[in-house]
TORKOL-4160 file (C-alpha; in steps of 0.2 Angstrom, whole numbers, padded with zeros to 4 digits, m for minus):
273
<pt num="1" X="m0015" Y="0121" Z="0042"/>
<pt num="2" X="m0015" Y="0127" Z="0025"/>
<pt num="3" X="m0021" Y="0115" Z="0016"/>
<pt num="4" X="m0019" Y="0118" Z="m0002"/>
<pt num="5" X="m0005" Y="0128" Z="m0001"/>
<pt num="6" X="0003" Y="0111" Z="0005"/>
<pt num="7" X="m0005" Y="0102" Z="m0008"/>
<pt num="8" X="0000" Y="0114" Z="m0020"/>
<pt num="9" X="0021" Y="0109" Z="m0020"/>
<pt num="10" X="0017" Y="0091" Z="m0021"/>
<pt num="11" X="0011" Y="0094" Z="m0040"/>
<pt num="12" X="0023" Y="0087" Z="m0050"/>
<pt num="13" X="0035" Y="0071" Z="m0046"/>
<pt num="14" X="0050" Y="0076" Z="m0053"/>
<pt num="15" X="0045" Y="0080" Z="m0073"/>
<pt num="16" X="0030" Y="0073" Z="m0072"/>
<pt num="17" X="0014" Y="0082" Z="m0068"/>
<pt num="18" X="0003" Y="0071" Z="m0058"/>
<pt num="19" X="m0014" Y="0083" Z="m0065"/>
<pt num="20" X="m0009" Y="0081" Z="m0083"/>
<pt num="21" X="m0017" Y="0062" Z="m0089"/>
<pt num="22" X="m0013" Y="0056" Z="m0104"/>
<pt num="23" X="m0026" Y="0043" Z="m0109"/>
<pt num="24" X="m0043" Y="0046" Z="m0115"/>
<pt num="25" X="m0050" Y="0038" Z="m0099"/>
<pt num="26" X="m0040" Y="0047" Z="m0089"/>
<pt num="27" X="m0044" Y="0065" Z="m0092"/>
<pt num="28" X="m0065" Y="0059" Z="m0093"/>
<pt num="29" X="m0061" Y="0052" Z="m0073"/>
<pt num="30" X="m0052" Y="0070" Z="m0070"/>
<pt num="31" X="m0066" Y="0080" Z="m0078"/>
<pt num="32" X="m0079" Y="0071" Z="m0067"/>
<pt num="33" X="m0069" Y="0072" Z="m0052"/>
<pt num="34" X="m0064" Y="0091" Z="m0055"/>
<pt num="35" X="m0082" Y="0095" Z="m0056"/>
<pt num="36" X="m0088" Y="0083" Z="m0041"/>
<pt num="37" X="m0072" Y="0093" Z="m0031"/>
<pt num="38" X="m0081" Y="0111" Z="m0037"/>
<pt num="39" X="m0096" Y="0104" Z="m0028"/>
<pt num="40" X="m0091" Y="0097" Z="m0012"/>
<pt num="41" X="m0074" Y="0100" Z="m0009"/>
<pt num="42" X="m0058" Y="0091" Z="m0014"/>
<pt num="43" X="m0055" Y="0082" Z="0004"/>
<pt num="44" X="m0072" Y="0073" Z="0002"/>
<pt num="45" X="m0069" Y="0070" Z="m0016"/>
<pt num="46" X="m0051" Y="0061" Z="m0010"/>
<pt num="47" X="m0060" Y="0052" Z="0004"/>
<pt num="48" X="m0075" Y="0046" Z="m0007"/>
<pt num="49" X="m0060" Y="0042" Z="m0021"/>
<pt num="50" X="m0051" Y="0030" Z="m0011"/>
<pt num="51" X="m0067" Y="0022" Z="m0002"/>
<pt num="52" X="m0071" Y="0017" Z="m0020"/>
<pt num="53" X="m0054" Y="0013" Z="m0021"/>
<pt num="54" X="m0055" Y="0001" Z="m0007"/>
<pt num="55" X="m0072" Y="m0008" Z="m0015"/>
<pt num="56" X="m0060" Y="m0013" Z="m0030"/>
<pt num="57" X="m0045" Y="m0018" Z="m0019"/>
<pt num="58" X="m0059" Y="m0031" Z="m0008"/>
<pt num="59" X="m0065" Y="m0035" Z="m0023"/>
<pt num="60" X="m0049" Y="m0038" Z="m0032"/>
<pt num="61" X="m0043" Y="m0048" Z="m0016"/>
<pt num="62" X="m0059" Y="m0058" Z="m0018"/>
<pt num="63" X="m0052" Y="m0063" Z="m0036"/>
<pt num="64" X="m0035" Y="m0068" Z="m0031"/>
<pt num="65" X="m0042" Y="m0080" Z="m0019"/>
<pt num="66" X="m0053" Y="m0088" Z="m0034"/>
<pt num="67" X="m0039" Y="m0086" Z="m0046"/>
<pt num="68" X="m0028" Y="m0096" Z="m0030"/>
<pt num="69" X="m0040" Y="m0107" Z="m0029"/>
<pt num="70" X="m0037" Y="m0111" Z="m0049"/>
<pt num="71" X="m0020" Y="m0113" Z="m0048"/>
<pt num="72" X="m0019" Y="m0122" Z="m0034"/>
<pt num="73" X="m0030" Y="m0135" Z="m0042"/>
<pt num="74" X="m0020" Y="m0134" Z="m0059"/>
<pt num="75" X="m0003" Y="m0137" Z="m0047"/>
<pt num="76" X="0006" Y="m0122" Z="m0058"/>
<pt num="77" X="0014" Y="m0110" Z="m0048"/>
<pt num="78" X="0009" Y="m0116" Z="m0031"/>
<pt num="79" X="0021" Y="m0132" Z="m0035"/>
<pt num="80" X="0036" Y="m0120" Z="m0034"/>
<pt num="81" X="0031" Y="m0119" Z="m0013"/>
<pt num="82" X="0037" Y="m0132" Z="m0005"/>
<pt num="83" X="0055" Y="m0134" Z="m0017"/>
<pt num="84" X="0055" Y="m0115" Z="m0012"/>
<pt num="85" X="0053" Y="m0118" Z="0007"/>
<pt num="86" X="0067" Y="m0135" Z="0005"/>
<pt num="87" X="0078" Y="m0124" Z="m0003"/>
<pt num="88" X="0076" Y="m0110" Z="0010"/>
<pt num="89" X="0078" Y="m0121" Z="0026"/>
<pt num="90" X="0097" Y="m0124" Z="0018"/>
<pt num="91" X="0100" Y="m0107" Z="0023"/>
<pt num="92" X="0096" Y="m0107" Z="0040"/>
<pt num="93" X="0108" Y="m0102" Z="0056"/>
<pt num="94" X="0104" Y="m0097" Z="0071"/>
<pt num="95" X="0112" Y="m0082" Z="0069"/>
<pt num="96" X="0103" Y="m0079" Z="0052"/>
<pt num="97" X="0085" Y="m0084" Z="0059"/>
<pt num="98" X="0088" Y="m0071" Z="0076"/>
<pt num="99" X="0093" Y="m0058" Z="0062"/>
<pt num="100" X="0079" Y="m0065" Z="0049"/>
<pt num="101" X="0066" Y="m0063" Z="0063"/>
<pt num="102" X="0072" Y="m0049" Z="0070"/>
<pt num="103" X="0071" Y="m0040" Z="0051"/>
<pt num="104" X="0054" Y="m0049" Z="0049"/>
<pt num="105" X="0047" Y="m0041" Z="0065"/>
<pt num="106" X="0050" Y="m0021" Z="0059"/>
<pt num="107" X="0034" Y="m0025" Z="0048"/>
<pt num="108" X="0025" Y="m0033" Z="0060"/>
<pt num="109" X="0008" Y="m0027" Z="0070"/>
<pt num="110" X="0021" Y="m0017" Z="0080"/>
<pt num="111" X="0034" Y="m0013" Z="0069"/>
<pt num="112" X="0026" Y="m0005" Z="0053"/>
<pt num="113" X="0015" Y="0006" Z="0063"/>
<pt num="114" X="0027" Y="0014" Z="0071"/>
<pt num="115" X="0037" Y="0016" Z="0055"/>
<pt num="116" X="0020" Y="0024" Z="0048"/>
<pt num="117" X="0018" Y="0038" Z="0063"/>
<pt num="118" X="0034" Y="0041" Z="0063"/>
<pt num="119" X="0033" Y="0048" Z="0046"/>
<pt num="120" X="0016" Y="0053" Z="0047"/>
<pt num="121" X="0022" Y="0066" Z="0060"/>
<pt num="122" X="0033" Y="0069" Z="0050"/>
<pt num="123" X="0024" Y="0074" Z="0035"/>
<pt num="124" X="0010" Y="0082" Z="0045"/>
<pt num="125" X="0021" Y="0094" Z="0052"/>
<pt num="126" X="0033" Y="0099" Z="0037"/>
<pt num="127" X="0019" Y="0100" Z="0023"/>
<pt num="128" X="0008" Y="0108" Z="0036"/>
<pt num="129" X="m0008" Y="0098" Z="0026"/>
<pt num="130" X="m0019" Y="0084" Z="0031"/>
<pt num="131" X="m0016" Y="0073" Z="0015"/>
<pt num="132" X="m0001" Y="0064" Z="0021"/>
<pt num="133" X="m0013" Y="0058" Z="0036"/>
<pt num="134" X="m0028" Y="0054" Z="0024"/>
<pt num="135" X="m0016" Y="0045" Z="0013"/>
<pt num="136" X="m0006" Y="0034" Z="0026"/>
<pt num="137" X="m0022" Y="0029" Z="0035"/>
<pt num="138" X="m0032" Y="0024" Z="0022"/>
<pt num="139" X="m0017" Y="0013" Z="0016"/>
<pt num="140" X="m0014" Y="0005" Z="0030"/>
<pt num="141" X="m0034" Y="0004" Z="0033"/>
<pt num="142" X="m0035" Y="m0004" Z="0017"/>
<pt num="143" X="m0023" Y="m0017" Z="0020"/>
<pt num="144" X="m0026" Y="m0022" Z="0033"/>
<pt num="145" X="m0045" Y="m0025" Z="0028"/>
<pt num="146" X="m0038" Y="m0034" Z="0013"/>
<pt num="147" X="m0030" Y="m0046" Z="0026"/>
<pt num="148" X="m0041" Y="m0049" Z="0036"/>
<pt num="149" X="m0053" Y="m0054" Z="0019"/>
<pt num="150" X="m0041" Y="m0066" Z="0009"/>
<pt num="151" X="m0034" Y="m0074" Z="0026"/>
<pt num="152" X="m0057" Y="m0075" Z="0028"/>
<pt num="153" X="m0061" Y="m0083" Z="0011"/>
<pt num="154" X="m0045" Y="m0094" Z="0008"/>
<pt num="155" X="m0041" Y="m0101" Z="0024"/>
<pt num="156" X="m0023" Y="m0108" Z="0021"/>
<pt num="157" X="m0014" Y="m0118" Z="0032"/>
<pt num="158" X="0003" Y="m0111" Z="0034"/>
<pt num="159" X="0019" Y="m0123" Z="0032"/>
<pt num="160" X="0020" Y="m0137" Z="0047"/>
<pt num="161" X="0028" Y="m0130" Z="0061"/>
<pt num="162" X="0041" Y="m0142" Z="0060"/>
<pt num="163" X="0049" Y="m0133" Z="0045"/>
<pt num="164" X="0048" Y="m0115" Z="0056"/>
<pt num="165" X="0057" Y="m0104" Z="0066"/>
<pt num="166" X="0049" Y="m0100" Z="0080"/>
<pt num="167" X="0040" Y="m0088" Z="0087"/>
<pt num="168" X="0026" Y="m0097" Z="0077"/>
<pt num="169" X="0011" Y="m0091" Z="0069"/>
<pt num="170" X="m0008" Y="m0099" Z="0068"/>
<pt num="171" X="m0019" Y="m0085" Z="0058"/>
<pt num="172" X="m0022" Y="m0092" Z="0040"/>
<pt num="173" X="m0007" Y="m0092" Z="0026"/>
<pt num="174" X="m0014" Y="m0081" Z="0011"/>
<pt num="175" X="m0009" Y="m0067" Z="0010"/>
<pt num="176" X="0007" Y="m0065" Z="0020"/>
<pt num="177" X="0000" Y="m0048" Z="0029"/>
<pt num="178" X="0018" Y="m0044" Z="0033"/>
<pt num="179" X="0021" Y="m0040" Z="0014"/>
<pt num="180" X="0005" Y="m0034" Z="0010"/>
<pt num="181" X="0007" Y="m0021" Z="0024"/>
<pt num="182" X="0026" Y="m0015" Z="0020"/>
<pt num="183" X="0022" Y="m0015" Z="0001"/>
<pt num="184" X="0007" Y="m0004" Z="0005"/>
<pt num="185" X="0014" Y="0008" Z="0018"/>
<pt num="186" X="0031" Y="0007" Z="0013"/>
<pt num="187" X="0022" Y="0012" Z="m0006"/>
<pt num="188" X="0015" Y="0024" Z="m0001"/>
<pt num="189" X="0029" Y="0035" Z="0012"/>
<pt num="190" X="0039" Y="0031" Z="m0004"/>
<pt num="191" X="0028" Y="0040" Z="m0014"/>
<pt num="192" X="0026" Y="0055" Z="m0002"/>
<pt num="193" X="0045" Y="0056" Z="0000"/>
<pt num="194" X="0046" Y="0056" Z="m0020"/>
<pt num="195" X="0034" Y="0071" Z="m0022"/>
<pt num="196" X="0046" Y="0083" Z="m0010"/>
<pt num="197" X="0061" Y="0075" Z="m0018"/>
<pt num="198" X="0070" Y="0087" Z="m0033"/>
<pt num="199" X="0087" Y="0076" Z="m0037"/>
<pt num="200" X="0084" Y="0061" Z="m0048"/>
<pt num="201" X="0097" Y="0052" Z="m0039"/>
<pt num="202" X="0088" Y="0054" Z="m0023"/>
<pt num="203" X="0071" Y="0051" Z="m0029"/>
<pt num="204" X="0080" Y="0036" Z="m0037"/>
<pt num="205" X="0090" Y="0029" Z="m0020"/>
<pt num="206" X="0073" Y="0032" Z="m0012"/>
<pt num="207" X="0065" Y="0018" Z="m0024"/>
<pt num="208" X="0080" Y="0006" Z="m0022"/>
<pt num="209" X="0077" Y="0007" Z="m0004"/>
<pt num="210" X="0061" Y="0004" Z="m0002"/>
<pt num="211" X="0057" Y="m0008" Z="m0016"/>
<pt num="212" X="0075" Y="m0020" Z="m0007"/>
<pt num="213" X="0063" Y="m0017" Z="0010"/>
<pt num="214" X="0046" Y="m0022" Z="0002"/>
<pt num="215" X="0057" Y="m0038" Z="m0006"/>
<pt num="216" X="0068" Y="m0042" Z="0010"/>
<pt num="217" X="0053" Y="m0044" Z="0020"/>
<pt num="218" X="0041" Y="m0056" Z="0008"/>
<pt num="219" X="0057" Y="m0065" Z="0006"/>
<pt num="220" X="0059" Y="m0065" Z="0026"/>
<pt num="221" X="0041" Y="m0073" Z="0028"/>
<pt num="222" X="0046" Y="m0090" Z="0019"/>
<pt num="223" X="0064" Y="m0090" Z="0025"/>
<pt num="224" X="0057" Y="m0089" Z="0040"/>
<pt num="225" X="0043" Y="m0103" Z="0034"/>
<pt num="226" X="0029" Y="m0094" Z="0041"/>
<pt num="227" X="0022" Y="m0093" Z="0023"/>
<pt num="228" X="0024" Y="m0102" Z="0007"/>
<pt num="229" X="0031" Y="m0094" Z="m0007"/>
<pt num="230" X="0013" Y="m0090" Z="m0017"/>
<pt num="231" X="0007" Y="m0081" Z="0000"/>
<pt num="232" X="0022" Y="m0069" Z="m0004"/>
<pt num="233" X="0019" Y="m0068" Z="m0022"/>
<pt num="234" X="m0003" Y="m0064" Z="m0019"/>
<pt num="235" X="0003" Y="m0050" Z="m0007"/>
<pt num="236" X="0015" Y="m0042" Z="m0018"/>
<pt num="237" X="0002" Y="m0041" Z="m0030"/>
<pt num="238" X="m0013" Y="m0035" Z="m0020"/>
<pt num="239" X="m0002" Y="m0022" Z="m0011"/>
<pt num="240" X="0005" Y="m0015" Z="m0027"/>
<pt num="241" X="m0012" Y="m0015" Z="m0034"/>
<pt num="242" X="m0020" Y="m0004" Z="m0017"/>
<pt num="243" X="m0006" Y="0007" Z="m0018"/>
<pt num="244" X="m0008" Y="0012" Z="m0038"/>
<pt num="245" X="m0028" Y="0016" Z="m0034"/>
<pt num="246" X="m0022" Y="0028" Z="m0018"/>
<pt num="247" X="m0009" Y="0036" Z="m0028"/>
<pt num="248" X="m0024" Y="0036" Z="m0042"/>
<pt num="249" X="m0037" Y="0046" Z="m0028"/>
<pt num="250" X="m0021" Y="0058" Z="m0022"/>
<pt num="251" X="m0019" Y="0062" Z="m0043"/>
<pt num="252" X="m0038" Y="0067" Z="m0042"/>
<pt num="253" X="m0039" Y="0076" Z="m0027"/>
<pt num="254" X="m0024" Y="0087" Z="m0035"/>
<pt num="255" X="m0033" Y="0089" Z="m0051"/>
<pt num="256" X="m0049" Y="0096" Z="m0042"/>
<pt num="257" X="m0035" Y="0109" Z="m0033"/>
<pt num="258" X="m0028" Y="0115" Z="m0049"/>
<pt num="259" X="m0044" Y="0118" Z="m0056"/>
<pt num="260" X="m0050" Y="0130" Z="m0044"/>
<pt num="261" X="m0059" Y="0116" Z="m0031"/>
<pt num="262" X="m0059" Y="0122" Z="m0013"/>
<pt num="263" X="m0049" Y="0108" Z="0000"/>
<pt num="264" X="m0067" Y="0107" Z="0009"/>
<pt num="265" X="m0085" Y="0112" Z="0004"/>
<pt num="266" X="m0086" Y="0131" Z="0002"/>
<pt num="267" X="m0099" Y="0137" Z="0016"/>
<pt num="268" X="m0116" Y="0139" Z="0007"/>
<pt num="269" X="m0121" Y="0159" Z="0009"/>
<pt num="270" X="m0138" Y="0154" Z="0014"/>
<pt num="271" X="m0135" Y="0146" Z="0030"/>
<pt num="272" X="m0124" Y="0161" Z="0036"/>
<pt num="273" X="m0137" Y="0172" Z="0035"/>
């Protein structure tokens, strides 16, 4: 595949030029990576990029759970969970908790990731490059990851299963992985879409739709009472923050093209002779 030549139309999102930073700190990051990309190649300077990125997210998940832990004990936001969870089970029906649940299910542990290679292939084969594949794997690596570490250190007991529909869910409450994961990969085939996408009122329908997706689905989780309404909150939060540093490492990885980087290490001389 040709790599950069892929790479190269996905430049600018509408007006902006993603390798033009505007903040003082942003141009010193694209110097650095721009000569780290001349060095050893702009794939492994994305790769390195988003590992780094993933550090922060652990870490920053790490802080929500204190910062949880805080509010919980201060009884500030969390008191809004159960009057929440009251006020959902009004709504209920049978025929809105099969739809609810069947809504729910589409970012599940089978749902999303077949959303996800769907469009990977997708992407794959029209841009004929590999960063659509890095970018959506290490997004959904990193979510996942930062599920697995908040459900770890909080250990919240979901809502009693008196107050939801089944089927029902056991694993810790915080964070609500369903939003985490559709914020995050939802984000970011949002993103890729918006790169390829030259109409404003496309680029702007393609927002709507997945921001109403990414909201529908957290809001799903405590209709459903599988999560209280804080759960749903820390994931947006997480998953928004993940998604800015991966959209962050794609930036740098483009920046290292423009200034003349090669997509992989260029072959040493010496070791072809």
């Amino acid at each position: 595949m040709d790599t950069e030549r892929g790479d190269a139309a996905d430049r600018r999102l509408g007006e902006v030029d993603l390798t033009d930073w505007r903040t003082r700190a942003g141009r010193s990051t694209a110097r650095g990576a721009t000569v780290l990309g001349h060095r050893y190649g702009a794939m492994p300077l994305l790769l390195v990029t988003l590992a780094v990125g993933l550090g922060i997210a652990v870490v920053a998940t790490w802080v929500a759970s204190e910062v949880y832990d805080a509010v919980r004990e201060a009884d500030d936001v969390a008191a809004l969970d159960r009057p929440v969870l009251d006020w959902m089970l009004t709504l209920r029906s049978p025929t809105g908790d099969r739809l609810v649940t069947w809504w729910t299910d589409i970012a599940g542990t089978i749902g999303m990731p077949i959303v996800a290679l769907g469009f990977l292939v997708g992407f794959t084969i029209q841009r004929r490059a590999w960063t659509p594949l890095v970018l959506l794997v290490a997004a959904s690596g990193g979510s996942l990851l930062m599920t697995i570490a908040g459900k770890d250190l909080i250990g919240r007991a979901r809502p009693p299963l008196s107050d939801a529909v089944p089927p029902y869910e056991h694993s810790p409450s915080f964070p609500s992985g369903h939003t985490l994961n559709a914020t995050v990969i939802v984000g970011t085939i949002v993103y890729l879409l918006l790169l390829r996408q030259s109409r404003v009122v496309t680029r702007v329908w393609t927002i709507v739709i997945g921001t109403l997706f990414v909201l529908s689905v957290g809001v799903s989780r405590v209709f459903l009472g599988h999560h209280w309404l804080t759960d749903v909150l820390a994931a947006w939060a997480l998953g928004l923050a993940w998604l800015a540093l991966v959209i962050t490492a794609h930036r740098l990885y483009l920046t290292a093209l423009r200034y003349g980087a090669e997509p992989a290490p260029a072959p040493d001389p010496a070791s072809t002779r």
